[in-house]
C-alpha positions in Angstrom: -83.8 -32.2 -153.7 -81.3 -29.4 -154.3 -79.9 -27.9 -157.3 -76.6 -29.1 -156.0 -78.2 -32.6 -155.9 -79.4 -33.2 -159.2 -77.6 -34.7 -162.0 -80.6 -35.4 -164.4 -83.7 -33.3 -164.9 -86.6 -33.8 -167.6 -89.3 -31.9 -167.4 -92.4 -32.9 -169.9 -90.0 -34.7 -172.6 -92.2 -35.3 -175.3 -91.5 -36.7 -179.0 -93.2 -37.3 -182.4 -91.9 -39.0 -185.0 -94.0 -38.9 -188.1 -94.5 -42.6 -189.5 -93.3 -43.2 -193.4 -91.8 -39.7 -193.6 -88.5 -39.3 -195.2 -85.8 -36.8 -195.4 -85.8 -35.1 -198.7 -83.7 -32.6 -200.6 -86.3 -30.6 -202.8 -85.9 -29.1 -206.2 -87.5 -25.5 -207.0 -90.1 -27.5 -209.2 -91.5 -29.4 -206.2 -91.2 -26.6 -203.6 -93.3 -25.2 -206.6 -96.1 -28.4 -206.8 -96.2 -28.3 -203.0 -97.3 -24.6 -202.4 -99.5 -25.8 -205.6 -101.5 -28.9 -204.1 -101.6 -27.1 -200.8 -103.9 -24.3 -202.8 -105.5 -26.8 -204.1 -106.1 -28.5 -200.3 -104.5 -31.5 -201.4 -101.1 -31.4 -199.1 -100.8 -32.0 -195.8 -97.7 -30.5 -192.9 -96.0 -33.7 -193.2 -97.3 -35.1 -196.3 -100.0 -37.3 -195.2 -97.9 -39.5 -192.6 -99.3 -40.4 -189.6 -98.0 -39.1 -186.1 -96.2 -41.5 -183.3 -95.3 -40.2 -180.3 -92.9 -41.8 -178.4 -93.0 -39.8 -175.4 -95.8 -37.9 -173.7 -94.9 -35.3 -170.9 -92.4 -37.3 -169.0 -91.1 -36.2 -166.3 -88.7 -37.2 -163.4 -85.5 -35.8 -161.4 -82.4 -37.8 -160.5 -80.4 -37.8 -157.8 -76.0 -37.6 -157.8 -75.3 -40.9 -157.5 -78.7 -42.3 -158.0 -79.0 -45.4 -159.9 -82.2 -45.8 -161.7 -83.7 -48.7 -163.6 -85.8 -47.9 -167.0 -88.4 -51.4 -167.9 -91.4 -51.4 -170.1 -92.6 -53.6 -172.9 -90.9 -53.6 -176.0 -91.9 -49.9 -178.3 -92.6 -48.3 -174.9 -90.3 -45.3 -175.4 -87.4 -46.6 -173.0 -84.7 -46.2 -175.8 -85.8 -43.1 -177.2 -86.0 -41.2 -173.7 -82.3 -42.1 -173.3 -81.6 -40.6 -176.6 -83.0 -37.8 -175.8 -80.9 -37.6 -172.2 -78.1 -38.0 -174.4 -78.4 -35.7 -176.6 -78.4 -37.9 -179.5 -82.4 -36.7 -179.9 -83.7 -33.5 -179.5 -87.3 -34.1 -178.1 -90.3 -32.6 -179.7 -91.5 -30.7 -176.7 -90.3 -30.0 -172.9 -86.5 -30.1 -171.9 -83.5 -32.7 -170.5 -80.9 -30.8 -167.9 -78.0 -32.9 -167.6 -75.2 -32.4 -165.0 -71.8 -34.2 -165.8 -70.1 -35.6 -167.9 -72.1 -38.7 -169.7 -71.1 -41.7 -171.2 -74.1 -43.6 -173.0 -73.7 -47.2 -174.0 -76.5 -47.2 -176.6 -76.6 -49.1 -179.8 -73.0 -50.8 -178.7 -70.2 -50.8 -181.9 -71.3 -47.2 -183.3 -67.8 -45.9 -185.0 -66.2 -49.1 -185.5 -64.6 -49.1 -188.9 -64.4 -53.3 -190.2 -61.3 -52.1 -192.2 -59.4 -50.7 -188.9 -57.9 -53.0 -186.3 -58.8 -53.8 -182.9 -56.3 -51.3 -181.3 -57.0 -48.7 -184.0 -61.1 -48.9 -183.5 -60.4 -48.2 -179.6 -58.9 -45.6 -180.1 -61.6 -44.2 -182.7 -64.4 -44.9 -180.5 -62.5 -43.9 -177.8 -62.5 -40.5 -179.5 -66.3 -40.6 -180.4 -67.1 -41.2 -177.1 -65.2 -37.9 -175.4 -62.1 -39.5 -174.0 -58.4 -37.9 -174.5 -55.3 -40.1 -176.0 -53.8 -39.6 -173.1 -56.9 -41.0 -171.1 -57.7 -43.5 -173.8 -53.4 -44.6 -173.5 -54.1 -45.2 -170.2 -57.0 -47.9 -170.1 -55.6 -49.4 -173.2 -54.6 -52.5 -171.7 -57.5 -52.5 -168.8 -60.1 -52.2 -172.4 -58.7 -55.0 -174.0 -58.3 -57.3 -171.2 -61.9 -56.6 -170.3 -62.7 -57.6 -173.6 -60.5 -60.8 -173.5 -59.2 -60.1 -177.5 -55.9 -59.7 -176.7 -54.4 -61.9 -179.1 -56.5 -60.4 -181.7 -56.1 -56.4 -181.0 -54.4 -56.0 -184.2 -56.6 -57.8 -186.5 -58.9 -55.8 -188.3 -62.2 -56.5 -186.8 -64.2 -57.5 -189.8 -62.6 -60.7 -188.8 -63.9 -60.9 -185.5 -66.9 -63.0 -184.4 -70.0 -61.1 -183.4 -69.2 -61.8 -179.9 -65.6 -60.2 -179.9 -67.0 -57.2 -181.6 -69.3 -56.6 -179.3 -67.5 -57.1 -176.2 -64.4 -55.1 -177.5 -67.0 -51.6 -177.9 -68.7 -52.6 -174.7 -65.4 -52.4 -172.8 -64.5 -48.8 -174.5 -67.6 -47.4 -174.0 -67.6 -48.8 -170.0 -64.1 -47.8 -169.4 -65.0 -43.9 -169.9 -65.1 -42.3 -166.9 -67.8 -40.1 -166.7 -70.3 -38.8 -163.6 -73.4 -40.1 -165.7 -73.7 -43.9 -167.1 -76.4 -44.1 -169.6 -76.6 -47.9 -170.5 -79.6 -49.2 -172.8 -79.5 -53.3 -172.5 -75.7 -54.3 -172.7 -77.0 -56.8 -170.6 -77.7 -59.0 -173.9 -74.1 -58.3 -175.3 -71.7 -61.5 -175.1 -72.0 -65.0 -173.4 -72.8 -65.5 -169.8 -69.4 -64.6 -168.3 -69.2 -61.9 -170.1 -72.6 -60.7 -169.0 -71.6 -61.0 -165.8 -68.8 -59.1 -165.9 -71.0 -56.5 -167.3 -73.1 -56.3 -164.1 -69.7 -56.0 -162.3 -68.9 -52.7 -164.3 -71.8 -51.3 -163.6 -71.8 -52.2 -159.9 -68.6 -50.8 -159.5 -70.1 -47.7 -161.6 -72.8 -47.9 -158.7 -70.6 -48.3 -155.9 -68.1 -45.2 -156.4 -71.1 -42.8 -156.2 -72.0 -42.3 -160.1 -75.1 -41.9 -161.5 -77.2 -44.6 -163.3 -79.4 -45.1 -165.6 -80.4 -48.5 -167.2 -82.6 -49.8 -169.2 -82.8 -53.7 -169.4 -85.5 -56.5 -169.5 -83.3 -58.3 -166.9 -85.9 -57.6 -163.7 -82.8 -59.3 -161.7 -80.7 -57.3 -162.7 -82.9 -54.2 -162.0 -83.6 -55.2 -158.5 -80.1 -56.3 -157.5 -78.2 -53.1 -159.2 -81.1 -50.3 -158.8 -82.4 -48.4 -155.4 -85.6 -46.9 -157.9 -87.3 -47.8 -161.1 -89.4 -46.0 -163.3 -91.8 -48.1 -165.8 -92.4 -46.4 -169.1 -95.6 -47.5 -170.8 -96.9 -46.3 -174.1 -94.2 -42.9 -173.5 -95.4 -42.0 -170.3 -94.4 -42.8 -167.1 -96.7 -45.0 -165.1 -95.3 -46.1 -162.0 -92.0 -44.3 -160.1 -90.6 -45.5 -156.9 -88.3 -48.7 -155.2 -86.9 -51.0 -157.6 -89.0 -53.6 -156.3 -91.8 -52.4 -156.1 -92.1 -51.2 -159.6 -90.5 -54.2 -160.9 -93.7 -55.9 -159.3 -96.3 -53.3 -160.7 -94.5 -54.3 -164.0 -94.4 -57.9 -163.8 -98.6 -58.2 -162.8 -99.0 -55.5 -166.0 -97.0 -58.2 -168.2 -99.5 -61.2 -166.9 -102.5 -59.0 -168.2 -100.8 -58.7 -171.1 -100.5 -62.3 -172.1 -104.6 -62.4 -172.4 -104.0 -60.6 -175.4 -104.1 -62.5 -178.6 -100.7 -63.3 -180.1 -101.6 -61.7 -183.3 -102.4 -58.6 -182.0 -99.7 -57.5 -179.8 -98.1 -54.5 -181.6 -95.2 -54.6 -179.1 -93.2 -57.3 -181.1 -89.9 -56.8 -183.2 -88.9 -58.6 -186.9 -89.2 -58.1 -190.7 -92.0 -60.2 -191.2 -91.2 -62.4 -193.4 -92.8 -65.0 -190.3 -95.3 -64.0 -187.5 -96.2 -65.9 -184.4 -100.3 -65.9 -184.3 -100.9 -68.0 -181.6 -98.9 -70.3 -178.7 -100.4 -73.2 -176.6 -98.8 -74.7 -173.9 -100.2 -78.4 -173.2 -98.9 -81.4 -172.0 -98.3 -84.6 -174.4 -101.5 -84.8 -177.0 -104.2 -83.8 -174.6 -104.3 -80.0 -175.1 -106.5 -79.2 -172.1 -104.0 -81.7 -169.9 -102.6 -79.4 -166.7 -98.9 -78.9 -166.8 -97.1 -81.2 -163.9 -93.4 -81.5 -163.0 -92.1 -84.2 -165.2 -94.6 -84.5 -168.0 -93.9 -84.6 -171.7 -94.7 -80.9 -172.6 -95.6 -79.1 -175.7 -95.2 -76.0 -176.4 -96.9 -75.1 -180.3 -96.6 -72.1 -182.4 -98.5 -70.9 -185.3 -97.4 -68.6 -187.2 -98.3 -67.0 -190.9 -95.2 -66.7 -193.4 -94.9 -64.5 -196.4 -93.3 -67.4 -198.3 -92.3 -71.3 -197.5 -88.7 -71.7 -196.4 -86.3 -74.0 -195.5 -84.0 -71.5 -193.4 -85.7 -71.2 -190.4 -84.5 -71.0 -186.9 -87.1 -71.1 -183.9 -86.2 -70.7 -180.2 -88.4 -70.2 -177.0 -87.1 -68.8 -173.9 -88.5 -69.6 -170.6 -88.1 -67.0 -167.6 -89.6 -67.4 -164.0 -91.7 -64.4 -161.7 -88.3 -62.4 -161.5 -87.7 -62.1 -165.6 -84.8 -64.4 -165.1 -84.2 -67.0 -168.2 -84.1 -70.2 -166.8 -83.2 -72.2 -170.1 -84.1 -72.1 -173.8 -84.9 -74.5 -176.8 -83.1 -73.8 -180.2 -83.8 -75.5 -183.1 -80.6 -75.1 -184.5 -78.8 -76.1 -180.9 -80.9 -78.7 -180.8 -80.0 -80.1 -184.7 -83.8 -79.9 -185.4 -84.2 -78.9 -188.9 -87.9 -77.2 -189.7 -89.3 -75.8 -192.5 -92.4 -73.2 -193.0 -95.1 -72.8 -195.3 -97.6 -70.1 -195.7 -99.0 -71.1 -192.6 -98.7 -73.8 -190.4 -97.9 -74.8 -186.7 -94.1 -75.3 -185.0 -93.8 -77.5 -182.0 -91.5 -77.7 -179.5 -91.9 -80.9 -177.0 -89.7 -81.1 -174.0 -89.6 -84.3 -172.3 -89.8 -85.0 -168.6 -90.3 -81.1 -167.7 -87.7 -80.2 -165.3 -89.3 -77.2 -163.7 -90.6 -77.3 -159.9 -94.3 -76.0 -159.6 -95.0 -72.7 -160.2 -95.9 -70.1 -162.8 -93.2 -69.5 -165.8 -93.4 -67.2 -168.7 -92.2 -67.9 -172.7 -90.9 -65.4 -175.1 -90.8 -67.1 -179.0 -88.3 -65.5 -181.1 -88.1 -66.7 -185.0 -85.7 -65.5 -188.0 -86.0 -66.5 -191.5 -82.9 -66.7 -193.9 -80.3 -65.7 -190.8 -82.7 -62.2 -190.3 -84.8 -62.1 -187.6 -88.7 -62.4 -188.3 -90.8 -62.5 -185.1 -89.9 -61.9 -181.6 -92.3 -61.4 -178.5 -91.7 -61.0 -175.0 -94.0 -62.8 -172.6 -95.6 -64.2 -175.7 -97.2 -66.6 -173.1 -97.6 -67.9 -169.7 -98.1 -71.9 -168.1 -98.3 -72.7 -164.4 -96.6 -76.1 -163.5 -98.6 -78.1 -161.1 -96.6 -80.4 -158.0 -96.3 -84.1 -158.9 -94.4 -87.0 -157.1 -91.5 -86.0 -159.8 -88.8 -88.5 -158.0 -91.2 -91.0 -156.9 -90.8 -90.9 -153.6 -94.0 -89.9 -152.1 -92.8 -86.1 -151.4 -93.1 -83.3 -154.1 -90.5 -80.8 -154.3 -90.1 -78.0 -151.9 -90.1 -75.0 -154.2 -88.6 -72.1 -153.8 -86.2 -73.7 -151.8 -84.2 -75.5 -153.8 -84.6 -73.6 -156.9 -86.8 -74.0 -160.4 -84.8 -77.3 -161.3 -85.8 -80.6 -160.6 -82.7 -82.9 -161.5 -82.8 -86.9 -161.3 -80.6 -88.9 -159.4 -79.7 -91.3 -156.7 -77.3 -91.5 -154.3 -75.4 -94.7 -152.8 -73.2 -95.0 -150.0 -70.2 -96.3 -151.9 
């Protein structure tokens, strides 16, 4: 690859962040006690806090108009190395060369003001983002019908729904025009549609010869929108190369995964305040029963809580081979009310299991008092097994007619 060519370069990106150390604005008195204690061999460079490093010697090139998927686990350093190609983060060691304009869709809503309007927040973010009046005059209308708040634009926004917010600072953010797209997992923004049109952006981004780089969980998405892939694991970079490929390598690396014990994967988000310690998948009260297309399944959590409460919401999500959700159980959607203790078991039983035979994977996801608790990815993994679902002698011919198995019957009438 030429010079000419290249539109990203990182070369050994490495960086540390030191756990439980805070920012501080000394007094002469404790620059004095520090020199002090260190005579005395009882300070430390960074005060005692250990070191993280969320990136170890990565390095990569991209291409002009390459479009480039980022996947890993959750805590693998995905996030972080975009800051860093954005210059939101230096890095602690090696450099980023960047060659273009850039337009990062990061944490999504950064510089919206609750107090301001619609209208007046566009054009604010607009302006934290790099883009002229004049250019920011010119989408106006294109921005807000993206974000399908029109009759809302000059309302201040502390009066929108989550959903508006977020699809309103999307739609500034993807209307800059820019030679590099830096977009960490807008994917999750908004309902369905609006997800969708989300790909669409980024396909058209794709399409007119920018350059891309995303980071998502959505392995569909990767495949369908990305030529190349590069899996981060642990801040490093273990595999490089087609989408598909590396979207496999990642997929088989998740399966291992799931042999590790519930309570001791690190790579989980939440406060807390509840933790998933173990999942079984069984079907109806025998635990060791195999899974079969149309059986009364359980799927049971336990979990350990800091204190009992009576605001709890619990949800599984269930995704096939190709990370894509196929449908998920909400205890709230469902008008299930549960309660915790200190300990204790949650069980979700889904009747008649719809899903053709093959192997599916769960991520459990928990909040407590409206915050979220617990959340895992590929918490766990359950193979469904063929069975005569319709009762007609033949078993369902999967893949060909999807994950679904749906009753009916069909006259001639």
């Amino acid at each position: 690859m030429t010079v000419a060519d290249l539109a990203v370069r990182a070369e050994q990106i490495s960086k540390r962040y030191a756990i439980g150390e805070r920012v501080r604005y000394d007094t002469l008195r404790d620059a004095i006690m520090r020199g002090f204690r260190r005579q005395e061999g009882r300070g430390s460079r960074n005060g005692g806090a250990q070191e993280h490093w969320a990136l170890r010697d990565v390095t990569f090139d991209v291409a002009r108009g390459e479009v480039i998927g980022i996947i890993g686990r959750n805590g693998a350093g995905k996030s972080t190395l975009l800051k860093v190609l954005s210059r939101i983060t230096e890095p602690t060691m090696g450099r980023a060369e960047i060659r273009g304009r850039v337009a990062s869709l990061l944490e999504v809503g950064t510089g919206f003001h609750p107090e301001l309007t619609g209208r007046e927040n566009v054009f604010l973010n607009g302006a934290i983002l790099g883009m002229r009046r004049t250019e920011i005059n010119e989408k106006f209308d294109a921005i807000v019908g993206f974000a399908e708040v029109e009759k809302f634009i000059d309302t201040p926004v502390k009066h929108y729904s989550s959903g508006m917010y977020l699809r309103l600072a999307f739609a500034v953010a993807a209307h800059l025009e820019s030679e590099i797209l830096v977009v960490d997992e807008v994917l999750a923004v908004g309902d369905q549609a609006f997800q969708q049109r989300c790909l669409g952006k980024l396909g058209e981004a794709a399409s007119s010869g920018r350059t891309v780089l995303l980071v998502s969980h959505n392995m569909a998405a990767v495949e369908g929108l990305c030529e190349r892939a590069l899996l981060i694991g642990d801040g490093r970079v273990v595999a490089d190369g087609p989408a598909d490929a590396v979207v496999r390598r990642y997929t088989s690396l998740a399966s291992a995964g799931l042999a590790e014990s519930l309570s001791d994967r690190t790579d989980r988000a939440g406060n807390g305040d509840l933790r998933f310690t173990g999942l079984r998948i069984h079907a109806g009260r025998d635990e060791l029963a195999t899974l079969y297309s149309g059986c009364d399944a359980v799927i049971a959590l336990d979990y350990e809580a800091r204190e009992e409460s009576k605001r709890v919401q619990v949800a599984i999500t269930v995704l096939d081979q190709h990370d894509r959700v196929l449908f998920a159980c909400d205890n709230e959607q469902a008008a299930s009310a549960v309660a915790i203790g200190k300990a204790g078991t949650l069980s979700c039983r889904i009747p008649e299991l719809p899903l053709a035979p093959g192997t599916y994977r769960v991520t459990v996801w928990a909040a407590v008092g409206g915050t979220v608790a617990d959340y895992v990815r590929y918490a766990g993994e359950f193979t469904v097994s063929p069975a005569d679902y319709f009762g007609s002698g033949r078993l369902p011919d999967h893949p060909k007619f999807g994950p679904f198995l749906v009753r009916h019957r069909w006259t001639d009438a």
